[in-house]
Structure formats: structure tokens, C-alpha cells
N, C-alpha and C positions, 0 to 999 in steps of 0.2 A: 784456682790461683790463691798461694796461701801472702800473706806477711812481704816474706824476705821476698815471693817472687815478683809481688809487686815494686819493693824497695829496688829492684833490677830491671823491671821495666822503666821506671822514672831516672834508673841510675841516681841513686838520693845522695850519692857518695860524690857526685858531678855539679852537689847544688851550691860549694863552697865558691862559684862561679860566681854567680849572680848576686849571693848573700856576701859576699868579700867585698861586691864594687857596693854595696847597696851598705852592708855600716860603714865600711870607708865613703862613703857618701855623706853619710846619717854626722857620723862624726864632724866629720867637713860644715856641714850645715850648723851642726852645735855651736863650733868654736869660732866658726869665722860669721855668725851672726846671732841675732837674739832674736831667730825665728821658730826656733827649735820643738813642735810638737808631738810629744809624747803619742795621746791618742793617734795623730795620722803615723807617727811610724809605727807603729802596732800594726793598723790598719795595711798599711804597704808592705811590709815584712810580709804578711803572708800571701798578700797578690801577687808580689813577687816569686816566691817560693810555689804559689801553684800555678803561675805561666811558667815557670821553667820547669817544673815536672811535668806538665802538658805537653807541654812542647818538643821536651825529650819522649814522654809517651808517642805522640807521634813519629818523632823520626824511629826508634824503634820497631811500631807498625811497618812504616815504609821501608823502611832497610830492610826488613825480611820479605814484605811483599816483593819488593825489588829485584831480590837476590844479592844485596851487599852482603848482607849477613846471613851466610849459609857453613853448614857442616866442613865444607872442603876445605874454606881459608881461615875461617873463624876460630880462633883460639882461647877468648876469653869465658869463660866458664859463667859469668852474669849473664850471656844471653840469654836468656831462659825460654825463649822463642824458638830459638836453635835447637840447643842444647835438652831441654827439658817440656820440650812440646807444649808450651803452655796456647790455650789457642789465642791467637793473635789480633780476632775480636774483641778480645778483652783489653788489649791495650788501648783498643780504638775508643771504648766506654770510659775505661777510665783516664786517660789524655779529654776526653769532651768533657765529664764532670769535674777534671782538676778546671779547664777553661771555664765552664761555666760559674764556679766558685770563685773564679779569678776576676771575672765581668759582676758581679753581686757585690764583692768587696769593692772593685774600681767603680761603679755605682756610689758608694757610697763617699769611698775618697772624695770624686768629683761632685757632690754634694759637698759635699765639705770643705772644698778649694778651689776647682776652676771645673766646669763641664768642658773644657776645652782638653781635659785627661780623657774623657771617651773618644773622641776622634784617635788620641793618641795609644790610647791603651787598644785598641781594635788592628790600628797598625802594627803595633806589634806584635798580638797575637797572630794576624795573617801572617805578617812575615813569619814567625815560629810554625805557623803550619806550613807552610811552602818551603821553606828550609829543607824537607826532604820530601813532601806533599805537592800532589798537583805535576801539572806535566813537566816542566822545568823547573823541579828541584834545584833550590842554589844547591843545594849544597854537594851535587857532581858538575861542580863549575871551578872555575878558580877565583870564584870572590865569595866563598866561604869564612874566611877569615876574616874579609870588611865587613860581613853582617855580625858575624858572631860577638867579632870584638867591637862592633861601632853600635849594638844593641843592647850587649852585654855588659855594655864597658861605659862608652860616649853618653849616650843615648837613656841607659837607665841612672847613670852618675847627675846627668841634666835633671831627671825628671824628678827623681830624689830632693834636690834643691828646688826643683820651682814649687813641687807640691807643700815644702813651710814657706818660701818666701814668697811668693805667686810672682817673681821675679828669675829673668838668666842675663847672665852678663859673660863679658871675656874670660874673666878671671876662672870661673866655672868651668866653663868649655874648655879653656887652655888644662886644668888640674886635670881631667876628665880626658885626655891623650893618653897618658901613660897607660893606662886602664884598658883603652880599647887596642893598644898595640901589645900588652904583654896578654890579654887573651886571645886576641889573633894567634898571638904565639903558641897558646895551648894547643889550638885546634891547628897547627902547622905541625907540632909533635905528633897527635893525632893521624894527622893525614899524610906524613913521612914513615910513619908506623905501617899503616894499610895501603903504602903506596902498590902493591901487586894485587891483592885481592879488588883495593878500587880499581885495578886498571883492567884486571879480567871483569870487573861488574859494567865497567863501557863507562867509568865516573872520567873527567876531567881536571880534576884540584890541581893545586900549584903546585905539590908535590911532584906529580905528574908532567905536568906541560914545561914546568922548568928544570933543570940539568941538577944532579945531586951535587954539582961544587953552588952554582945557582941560588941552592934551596937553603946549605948550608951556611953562606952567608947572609941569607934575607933573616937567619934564623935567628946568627948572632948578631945582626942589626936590632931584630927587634927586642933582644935583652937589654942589648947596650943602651939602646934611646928610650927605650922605658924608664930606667934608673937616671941616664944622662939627664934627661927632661926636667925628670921631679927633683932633684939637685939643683941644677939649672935656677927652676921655679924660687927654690927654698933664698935663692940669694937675690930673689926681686920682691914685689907683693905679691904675688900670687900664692906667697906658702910664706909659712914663720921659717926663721933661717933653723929652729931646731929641728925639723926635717930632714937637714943633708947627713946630719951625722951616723942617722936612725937609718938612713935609705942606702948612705955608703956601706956598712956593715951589713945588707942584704944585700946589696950589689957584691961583695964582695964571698959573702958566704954561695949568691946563688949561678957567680962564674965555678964555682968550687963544682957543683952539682952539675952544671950542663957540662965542666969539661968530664965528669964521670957519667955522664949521657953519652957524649960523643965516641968517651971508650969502650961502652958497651955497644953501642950501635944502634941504629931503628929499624926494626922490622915486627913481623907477627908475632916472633916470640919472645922480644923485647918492648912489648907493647904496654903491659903493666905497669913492669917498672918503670918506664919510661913517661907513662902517665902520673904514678906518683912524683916522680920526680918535676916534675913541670907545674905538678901540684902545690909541692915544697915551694918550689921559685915565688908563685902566685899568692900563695901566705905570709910568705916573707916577706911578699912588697904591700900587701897590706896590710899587716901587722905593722910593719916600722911606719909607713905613712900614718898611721892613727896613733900609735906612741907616739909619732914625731909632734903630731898635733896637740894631743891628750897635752906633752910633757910641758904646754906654751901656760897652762892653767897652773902649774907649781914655780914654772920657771920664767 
């Protein structure tokens, strides 16, 4: 297993997930209080970054032990498990020593801010290993997208702030919506993509169990209330009103993008592209949500 093949089992190009909700976190934590530490965001940036390569290591492993990701439906050329027979033990090694470097650093975090992060940090790795691990994998269910995005999103946006404040409040949790419904939405592009292969692998997703007019509009529900929300937010205390402006011009740019998704289509072999573009959306609305914040410091 050389470099890049590793970079494809962990899918490092996937980490802009985790690491988008986590400075848009970090940011959030800066401006909207004076609890802001350096040293723990250091520390959590990389805890972050090696449960979510773990944890993509893992599903990985599973999706080929599986047979989700096999030669006949599989189209994307990063499987390298598929594709370039890399042996599949190796993913299982390195997904446990990304975890175990993830549990060393959250060690020390919670040393340093609440031992009530271990309870939490163990949670989430289980979940990230069942996610495709273990005998009911969520993720041939259809509540893939409530973990993903309520983990990814909710869940690590929370933990972000209480790890400088040793506090959570409303105001948190309510910012901390938008985030876990527009990465549900990634993994909804995702799983409208592989709706045929999951469904010959015997998977479940919402892809699946719901009607393709169904899926299409839970799809464009969850663009719309993502950007609605944070707007919404920008005009109460929840968010500085210089938010809406910043958030309207990515609402606006990333209906532009999804109605050029919808004209290509989702399948296997619109699955790339489709994934960058859902990409695009998810930077946009981080990027403008941390300018909108940033620009509260000049303006």
C-alpha cells in the first residue's frame, strides 16, 4: 500500500466534511465568546481528522467485505480495494491506528477540559465503526443521513464549543442545524448516486425505500432549510445579521449548482461529479457562514 493508496482508503478528499463543520465551529466559538483556545483547537483538529479517516477506513473495509463495492457496479477508480487489489487487511490496520491516535489525543483533550469528552468521544467512534461495521450497519438503513449529518454536523459543531467553553446552550444547538441537514444532504447525493448497486448489495437507504419524485424533494428541502435557517438565525441573536448577506449569495450560487446536478442526473456514472458538486454547495455554506462571522470583527 503506497501514499495515494492509502489517501483513498481514508478518502482524504471526504475530510472537507468534518473539518468545514469543525472551523465553522471553531470560528463560531472565537466570535461569539472569549473562550477561544488555541492549544485545544490544535489538539481537536487532528482528533477530528483521525476519527474521520478511521472511520471512512472502516467503512471501506466493510463495503468490500460486504460486496457493496465490487468490480460489476463500482465505477469510481479511488477504490483501490476493488480496483487495484490492495489487500483489505490493511485498511482494517490502518482505520484502528487512525482510532487509536484519535483516543490519545481525546485523552488528552479531556484532560484538559472535561473527562466527560471520553464517554463522548467513544460514542462516536462506535458509531463511526457500525456505520458500515457489525451486524446492522446503519448505513444500509435509511437513517444514514440522521447519523452522518447529526455527527458530522450537530453533534461535532456541540462538542467544538463546549470543549473552550465547558458550556452548551440553545443558541449552539439551534447554529448547529443547518450543518447536520446539508451533510445529510451530501450523503443523500451519495446514496441517489448508488441507488442500483445498493439495491442489488440488499442495502436499504432512503434512496431506495422512498419514490425518486419522494427523494427529489426531501433533497431540495434539505438545501433550502439549510440556507433558510442560517438567514432566518442571522435576523434574531442566534448569528450577527452580517450572516444573511454572506449566506444569501451561497444560497443563490448553490441553487445554480444543484439545478446543474439535476440536469445531469444521479447515477453510477454521474457519481463524481455529482459528488464535487454537492462538495461545492457544502464550502459555500461554510465559507460564507465564517466570513459572515469573521466580517462582525471589521464591521
Amino acid at each position: 500500500m503506497n501514499f495515494r493508496q492509502f489517501n483513498s482508503i481514508v478518502e482524504i478528499r471526504t475530510k472537507i466534511i468534518s473539518m468545514g463543520t469543525y472551523l465553522s465551529a471553531s470560528v463560531y466559538v472565537a466570535i461569539s465568546t472569549t473562550s477561544f483556545s488555541l492549544s485545544k483547537f490544535i489538539i481537536m483538529l487532528f482528533a477530528v481528522l483521525f476519527v474521520d479517516m478511521g472511520t471512512t477506513g472502516f467503512n471501506t473495509y466493510f463495503d468490500f467485505i460486504n460486496g457493496t463495492d465490487n468490480k460489476k457496479f463500482n465505477k469510481e477508480q479511488a477504490k483501490v480495494l476493488v480496483h487495484e487489489h490492495v489487500n483489505p487487511t490493511m485498511a482494517l490496520i490502518v482505520s484502528s491506528i487512525l482510532f487509536l491516535a484519535a483516543a490519545i489525543l481525546g485523552l488528552i483533550l479531556a484532560y484538559k477540559t472535561s473527562f466527560y469528552l471520553i464517554i463522548i468521544g467513544a460514542i462516536c467512534m462506535g458509531v463511526g465503526y457500525v456505520y458500515t461495521g457489525g451486524p446492522f450497519p446503519i448505513s444500509r438503513t435509511p437513517f444514514g443521513e440522521i447519523f452522518a449529518g447529526g455527527f458530522l454536523g450537530t453533534i461535532l459543531f456541540l462538542i467544538t464549543y463546549y470543549v473552550h467553553t465547558l458550556t452548551l446552550n440553545l443558541s449552539s444547538l439551534l447554529v448547529s442545524l443547518p450543518f447536520m441537514i446539508i451533510i445529510g444532504m451530501i450523503l443523500s447525493v451519495n446514496n441517489r448516486c448508488d441507488k442500483f448497486s445498493d439495491t442489488e448489495a440488499g442495502r436499504r437507504t432512503l434512496a431506495i425505500v422512498l419514490s425518486e419524485k419522494s427523494v427529489a424533494i426531501f433533497m431540495y428541502g434539505q438545501l433550502i432549510s439549510t440556507f433558510v435557517l442560517t438567514i432566518l438565525y442571522s435576523f434574531t441573536s442566534y448569528l450577527p445579521i452580517n450572516v444573511a448577506p454572506f449566506s444569501l449569495v451561497a444560497f443563490i450560487l448553490s441553487l445554480i449548482i444543484y439545478k446543474n446536478m439535476n440536469k445531469r442526473g444521479f447515477s453510477l456514472e454521474t457519481k463524481d461529479p455529482s459528488m464535487g458538486d454537492i462538495s461545492k454547495i457544502f464550502l459555500l455554506y461554510c465559507l460564507t457562514f465564517s466570513l459572515g462571522l469573521l466580517s462582525t470583527i471589521v464591521f
